[in-house]
ChimeraX commands (.cxc) that place a marker at each C-alpha (Angstrom):
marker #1 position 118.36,51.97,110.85 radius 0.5
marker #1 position 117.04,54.87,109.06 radius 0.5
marker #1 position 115.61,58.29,110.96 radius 0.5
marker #1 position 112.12,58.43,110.53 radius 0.5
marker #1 position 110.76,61.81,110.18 radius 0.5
marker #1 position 108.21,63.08,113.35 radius 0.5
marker #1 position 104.82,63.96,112.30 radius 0.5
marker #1 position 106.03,67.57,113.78 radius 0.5
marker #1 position 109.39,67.23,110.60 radius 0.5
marker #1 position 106.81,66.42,107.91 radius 0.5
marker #1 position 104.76,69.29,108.84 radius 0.5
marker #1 position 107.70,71.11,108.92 radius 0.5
marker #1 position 109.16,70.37,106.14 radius 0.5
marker #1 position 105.77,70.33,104.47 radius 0.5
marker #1 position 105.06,74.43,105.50 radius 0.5
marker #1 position 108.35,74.74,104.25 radius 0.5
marker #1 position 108.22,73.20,101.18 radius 0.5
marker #1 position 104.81,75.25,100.59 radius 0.5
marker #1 position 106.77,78.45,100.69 radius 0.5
marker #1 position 109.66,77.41,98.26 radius 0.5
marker #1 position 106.77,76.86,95.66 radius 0.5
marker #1 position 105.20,80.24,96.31 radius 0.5
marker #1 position 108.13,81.72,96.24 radius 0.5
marker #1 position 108.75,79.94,92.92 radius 0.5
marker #1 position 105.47,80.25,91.31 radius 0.5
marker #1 position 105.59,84.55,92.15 radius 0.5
marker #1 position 108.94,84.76,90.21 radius 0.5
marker #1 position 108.05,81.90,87.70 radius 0.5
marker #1 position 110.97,79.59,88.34 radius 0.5
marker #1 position 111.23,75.82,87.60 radius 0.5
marker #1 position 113.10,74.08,90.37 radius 0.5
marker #1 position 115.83,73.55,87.25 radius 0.5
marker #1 position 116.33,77.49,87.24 radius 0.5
marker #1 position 116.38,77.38,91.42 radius 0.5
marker #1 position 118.50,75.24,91.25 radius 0.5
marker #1 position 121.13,76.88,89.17 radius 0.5
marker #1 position 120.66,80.25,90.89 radius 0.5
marker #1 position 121.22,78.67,93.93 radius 0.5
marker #1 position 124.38,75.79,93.31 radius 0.5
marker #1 position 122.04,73.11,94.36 radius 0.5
marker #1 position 120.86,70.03,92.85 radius 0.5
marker #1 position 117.62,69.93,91.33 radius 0.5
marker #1 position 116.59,66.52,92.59 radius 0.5
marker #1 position 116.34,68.47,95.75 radius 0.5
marker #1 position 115.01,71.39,95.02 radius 0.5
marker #1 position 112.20,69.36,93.83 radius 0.5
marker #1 position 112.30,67.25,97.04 radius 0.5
marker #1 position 112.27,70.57,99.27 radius 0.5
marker #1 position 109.40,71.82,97.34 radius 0.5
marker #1 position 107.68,68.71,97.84 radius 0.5
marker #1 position 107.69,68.39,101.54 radius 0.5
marker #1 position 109.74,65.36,100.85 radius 0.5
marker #1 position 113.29,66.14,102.60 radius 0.5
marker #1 position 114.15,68.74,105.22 radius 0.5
marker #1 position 115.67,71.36,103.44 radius 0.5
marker #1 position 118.98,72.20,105.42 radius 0.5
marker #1 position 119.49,75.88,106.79 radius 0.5
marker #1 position 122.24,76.86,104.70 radius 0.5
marker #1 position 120.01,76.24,101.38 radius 0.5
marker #1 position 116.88,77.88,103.06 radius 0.5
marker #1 position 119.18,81.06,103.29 radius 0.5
marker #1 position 120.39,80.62,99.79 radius 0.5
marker #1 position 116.89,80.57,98.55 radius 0.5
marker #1 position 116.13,83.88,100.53 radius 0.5
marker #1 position 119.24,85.88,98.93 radius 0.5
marker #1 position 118.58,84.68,95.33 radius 0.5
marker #1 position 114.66,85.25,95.36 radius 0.5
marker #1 position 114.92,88.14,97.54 radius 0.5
marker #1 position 112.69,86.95,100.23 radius 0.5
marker #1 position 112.39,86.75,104.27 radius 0.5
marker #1 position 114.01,83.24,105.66 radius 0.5
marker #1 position 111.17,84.30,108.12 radius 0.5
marker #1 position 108.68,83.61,104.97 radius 0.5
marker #1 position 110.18,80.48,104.06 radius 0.5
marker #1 position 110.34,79.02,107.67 radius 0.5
marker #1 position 106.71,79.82,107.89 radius 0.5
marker #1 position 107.14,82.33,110.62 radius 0.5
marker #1 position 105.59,85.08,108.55 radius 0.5
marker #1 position 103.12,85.60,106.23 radius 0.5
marker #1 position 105.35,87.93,104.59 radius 0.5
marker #1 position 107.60,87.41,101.78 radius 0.5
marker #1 position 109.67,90.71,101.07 radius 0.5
marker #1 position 112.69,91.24,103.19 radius 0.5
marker #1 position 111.45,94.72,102.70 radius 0.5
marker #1 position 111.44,95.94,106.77 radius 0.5
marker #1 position 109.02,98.78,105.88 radius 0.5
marker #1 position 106.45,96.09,103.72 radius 0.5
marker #1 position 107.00,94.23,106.94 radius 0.5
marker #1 position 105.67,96.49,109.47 radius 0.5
marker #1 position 102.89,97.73,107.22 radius 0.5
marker #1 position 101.84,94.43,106.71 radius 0.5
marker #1 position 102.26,93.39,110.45 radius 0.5
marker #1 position 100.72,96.78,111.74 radius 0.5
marker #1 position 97.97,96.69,109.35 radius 0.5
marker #1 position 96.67,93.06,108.33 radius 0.5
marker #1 position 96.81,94.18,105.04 radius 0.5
marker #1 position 98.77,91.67,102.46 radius 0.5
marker #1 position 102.17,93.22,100.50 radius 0.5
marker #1 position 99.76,93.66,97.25 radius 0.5
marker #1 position 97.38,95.72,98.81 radius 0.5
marker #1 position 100.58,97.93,100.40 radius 0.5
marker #1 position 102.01,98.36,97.30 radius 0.5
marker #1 position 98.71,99.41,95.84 radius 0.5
marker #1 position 98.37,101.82,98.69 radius 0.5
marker #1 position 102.06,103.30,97.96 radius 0.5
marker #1 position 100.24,104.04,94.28 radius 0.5
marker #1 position 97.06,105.99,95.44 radius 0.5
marker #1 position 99.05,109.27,95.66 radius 0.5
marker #1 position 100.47,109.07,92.14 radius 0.5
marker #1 position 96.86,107.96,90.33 radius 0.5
marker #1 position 95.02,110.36,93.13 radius 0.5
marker #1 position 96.88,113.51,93.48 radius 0.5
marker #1 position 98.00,112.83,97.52 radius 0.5
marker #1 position 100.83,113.83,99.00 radius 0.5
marker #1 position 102.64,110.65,99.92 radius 0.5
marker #1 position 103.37,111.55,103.71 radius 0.5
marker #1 position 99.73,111.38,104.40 radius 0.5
marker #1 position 99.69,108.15,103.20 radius 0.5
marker #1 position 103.39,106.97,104.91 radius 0.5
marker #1 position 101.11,108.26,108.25 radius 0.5
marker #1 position 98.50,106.24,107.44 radius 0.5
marker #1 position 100.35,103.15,106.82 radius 0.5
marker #1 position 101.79,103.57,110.09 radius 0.5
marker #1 position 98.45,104.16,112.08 radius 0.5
marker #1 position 96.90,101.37,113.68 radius 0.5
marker #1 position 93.75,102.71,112.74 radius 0.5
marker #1 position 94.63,102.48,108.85 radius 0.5
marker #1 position 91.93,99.76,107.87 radius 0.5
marker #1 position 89.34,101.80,108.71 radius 0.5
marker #1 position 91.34,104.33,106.84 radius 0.5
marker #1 position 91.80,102.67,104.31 radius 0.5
marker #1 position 88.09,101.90,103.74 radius 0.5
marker #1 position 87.87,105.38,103.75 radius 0.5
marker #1 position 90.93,106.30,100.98 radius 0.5
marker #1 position 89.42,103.15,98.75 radius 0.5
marker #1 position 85.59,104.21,99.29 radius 0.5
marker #1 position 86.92,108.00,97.83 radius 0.5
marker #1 position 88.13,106.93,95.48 radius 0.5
marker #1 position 85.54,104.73,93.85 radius 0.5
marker #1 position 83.83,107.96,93.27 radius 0.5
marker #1 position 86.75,109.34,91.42 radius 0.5
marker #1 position 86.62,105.91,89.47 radius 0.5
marker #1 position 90.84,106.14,89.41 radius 0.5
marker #1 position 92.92,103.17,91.23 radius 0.5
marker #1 position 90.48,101.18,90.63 radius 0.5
marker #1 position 93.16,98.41,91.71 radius 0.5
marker #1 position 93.77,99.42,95.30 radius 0.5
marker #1 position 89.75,98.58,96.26 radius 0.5
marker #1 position 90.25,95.36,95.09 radius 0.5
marker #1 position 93.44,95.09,96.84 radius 0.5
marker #1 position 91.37,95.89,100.11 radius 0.5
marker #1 position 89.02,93.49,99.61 radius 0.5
marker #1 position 88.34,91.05,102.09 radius 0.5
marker #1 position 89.74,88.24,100.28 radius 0.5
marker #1 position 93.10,89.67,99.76 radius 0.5
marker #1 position 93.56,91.32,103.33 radius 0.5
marker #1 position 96.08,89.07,105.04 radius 0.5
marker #1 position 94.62,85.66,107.34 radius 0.5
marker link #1:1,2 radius 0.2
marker link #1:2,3 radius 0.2
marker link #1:3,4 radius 0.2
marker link #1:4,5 radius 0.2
marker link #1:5,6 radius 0.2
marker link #1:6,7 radius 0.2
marker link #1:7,8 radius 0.2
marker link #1:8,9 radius 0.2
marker link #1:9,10 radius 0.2
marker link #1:10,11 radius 0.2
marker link #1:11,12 radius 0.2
marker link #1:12,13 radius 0.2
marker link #1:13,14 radius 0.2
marker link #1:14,15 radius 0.2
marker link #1:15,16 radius 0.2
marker link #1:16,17 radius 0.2
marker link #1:17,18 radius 0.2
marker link #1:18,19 radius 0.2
marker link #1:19,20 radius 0.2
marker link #1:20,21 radius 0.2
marker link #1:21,22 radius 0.2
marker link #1:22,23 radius 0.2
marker link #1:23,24 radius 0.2
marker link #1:24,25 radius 0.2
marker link #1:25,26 radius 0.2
marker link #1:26,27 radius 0.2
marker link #1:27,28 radius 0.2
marker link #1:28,29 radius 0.2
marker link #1:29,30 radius 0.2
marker link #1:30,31 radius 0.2
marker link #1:31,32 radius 0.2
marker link #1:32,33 radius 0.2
marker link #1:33,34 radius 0.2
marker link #1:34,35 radius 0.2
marker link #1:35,36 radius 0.2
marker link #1:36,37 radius 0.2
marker link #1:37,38 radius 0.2
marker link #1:38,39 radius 0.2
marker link #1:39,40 radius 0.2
marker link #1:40,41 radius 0.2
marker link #1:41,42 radius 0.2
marker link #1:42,43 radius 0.2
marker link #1:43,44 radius 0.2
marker link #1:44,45 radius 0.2
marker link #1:45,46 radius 0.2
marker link #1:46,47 radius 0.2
marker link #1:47,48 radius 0.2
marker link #1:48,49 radius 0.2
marker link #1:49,50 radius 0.2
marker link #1:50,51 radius 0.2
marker link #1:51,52 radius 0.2
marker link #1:52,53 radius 0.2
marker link #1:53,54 radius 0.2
marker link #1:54,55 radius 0.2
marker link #1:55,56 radius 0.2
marker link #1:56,57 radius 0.2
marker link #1:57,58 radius 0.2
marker link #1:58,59 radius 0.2
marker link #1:59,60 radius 0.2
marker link #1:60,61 radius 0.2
marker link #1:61,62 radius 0.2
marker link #1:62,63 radius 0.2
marker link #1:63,64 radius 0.2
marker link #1:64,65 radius 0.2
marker link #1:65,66 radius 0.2
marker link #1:66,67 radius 0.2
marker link #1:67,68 radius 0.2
marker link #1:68,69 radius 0.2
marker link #1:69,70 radius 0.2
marker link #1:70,71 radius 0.2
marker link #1:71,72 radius 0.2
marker link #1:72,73 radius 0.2
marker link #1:73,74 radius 0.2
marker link #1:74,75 radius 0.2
marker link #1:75,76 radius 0.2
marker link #1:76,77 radius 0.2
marker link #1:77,78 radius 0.2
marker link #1:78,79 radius 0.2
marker link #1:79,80 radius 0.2
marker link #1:80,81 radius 0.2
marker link #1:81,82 radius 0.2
marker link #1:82,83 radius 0.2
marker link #1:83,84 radius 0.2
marker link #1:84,85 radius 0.2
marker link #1:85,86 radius 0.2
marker link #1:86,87 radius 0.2
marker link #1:87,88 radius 0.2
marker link #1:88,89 radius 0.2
marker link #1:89,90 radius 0.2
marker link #1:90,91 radius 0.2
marker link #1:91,92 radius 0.2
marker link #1:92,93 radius 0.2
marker link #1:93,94 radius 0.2
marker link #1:94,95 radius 0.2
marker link #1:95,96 radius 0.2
marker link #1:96,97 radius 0.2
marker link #1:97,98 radius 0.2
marker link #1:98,99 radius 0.2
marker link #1:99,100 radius 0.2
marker link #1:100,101 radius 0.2
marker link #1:101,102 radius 0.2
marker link #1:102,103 radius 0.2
marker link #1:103,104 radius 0.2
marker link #1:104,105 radius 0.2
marker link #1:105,106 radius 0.2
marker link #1:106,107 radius 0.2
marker link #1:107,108 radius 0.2
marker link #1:108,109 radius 0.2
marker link #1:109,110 radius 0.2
marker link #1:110,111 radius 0.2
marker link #1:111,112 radius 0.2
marker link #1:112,113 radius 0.2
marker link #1:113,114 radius 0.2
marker link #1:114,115 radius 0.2
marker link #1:115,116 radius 0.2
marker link #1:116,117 radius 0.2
marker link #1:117,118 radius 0.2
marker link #1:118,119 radius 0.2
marker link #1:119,120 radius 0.2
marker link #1:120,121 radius 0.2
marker link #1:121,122 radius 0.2
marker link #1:122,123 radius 0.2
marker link #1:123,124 radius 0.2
marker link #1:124,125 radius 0.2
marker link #1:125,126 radius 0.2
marker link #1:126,127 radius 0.2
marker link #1:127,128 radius 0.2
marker link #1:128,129 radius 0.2
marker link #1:129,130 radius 0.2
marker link #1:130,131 radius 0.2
marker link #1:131,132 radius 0.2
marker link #1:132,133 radius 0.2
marker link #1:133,134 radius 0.2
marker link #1:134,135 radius 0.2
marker link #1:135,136 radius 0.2
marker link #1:136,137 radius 0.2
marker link #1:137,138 radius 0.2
marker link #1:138,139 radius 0.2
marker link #1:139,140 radius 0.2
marker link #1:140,141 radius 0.2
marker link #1:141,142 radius 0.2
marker link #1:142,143 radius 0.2
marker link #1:143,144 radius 0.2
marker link #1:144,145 radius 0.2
marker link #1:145,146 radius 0.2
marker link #1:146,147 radius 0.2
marker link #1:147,148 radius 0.2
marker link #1:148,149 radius 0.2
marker link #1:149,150 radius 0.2
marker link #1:150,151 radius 0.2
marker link #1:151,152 radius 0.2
marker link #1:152,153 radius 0.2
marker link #1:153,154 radius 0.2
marker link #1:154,155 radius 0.2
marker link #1:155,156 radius 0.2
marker link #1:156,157 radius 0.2
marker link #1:157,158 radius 0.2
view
């Protein structure tokens, strides 16, 4: 008699398999190229991707080193993707996605700031306000135009 997977497994393996196709889609891999970087078959990298089968541990961690991601990310345990720890905590301590971050990390170069001030505001727990500030100056210098757009609403993190 075959296991049958709990609803809790497909879920599982369905947030999973979510993650391997973002994951995918940012660094524009087929599940053929995957599943050469990875020494896995690509029958199952498709499966995986699919929600279909459980994706065992060992291939989850495989996945992380070649695509240079959190196994936190793929398990579904954080929103997250970079294995970056600093990208991490800014993105934890802010609610700001890693796009919006990295715009951030650019505002000095296209603004003229030094980049401690911003390193302290990334690690303030008051930096959205902050950064509605930082984004709202510089609309008036019409530079970064990027980074407002970055803080948008839609792209800060759920």
């Amino acid at each position: 008699m075959a296991n049958v997977p709990t609803k809790g497994q497909i879920e599982f393996n369905s947030i999973i398999g979510q993650n391997i196709a973002a994951v995918m889609e940012k660094q524009n891999l087929t599940d053929e190229q995957l599943s050469k970087m990875i020494d896995e078959n690509r029958v199952n990298i498709t499966r995986y991707r699919n929600g279909q089968r459980q994706c065992p541990t060992v291939v989850l961690k495989r996945i992380a080193e070649a695509c240079n991601v959190s196994v936190d990310f793929l398990f579904g345990l954080s929103p997250v993707m970079t294995k970056n720890p600093d990208y991490q905590n800014a993105c934890n301590l802010t609610g700001l996605n890693e796009r919006a971050i990295q715009c951030l990390q650019q505002y000095p170069v296209c603004c003229g700031i030094d980049k401690k001030i911003i390193n302290e505001i990334l690690c303030n727990k008051n930096f959205y306000i902050i950064a509605k500030v930082l984004c709202a100056t510089k609309k008036k210098k019409n530079n970064c135009v990027e980074i407002s757009s970055a803080m948008s609403g839609q792209n800060r993190k759920e």
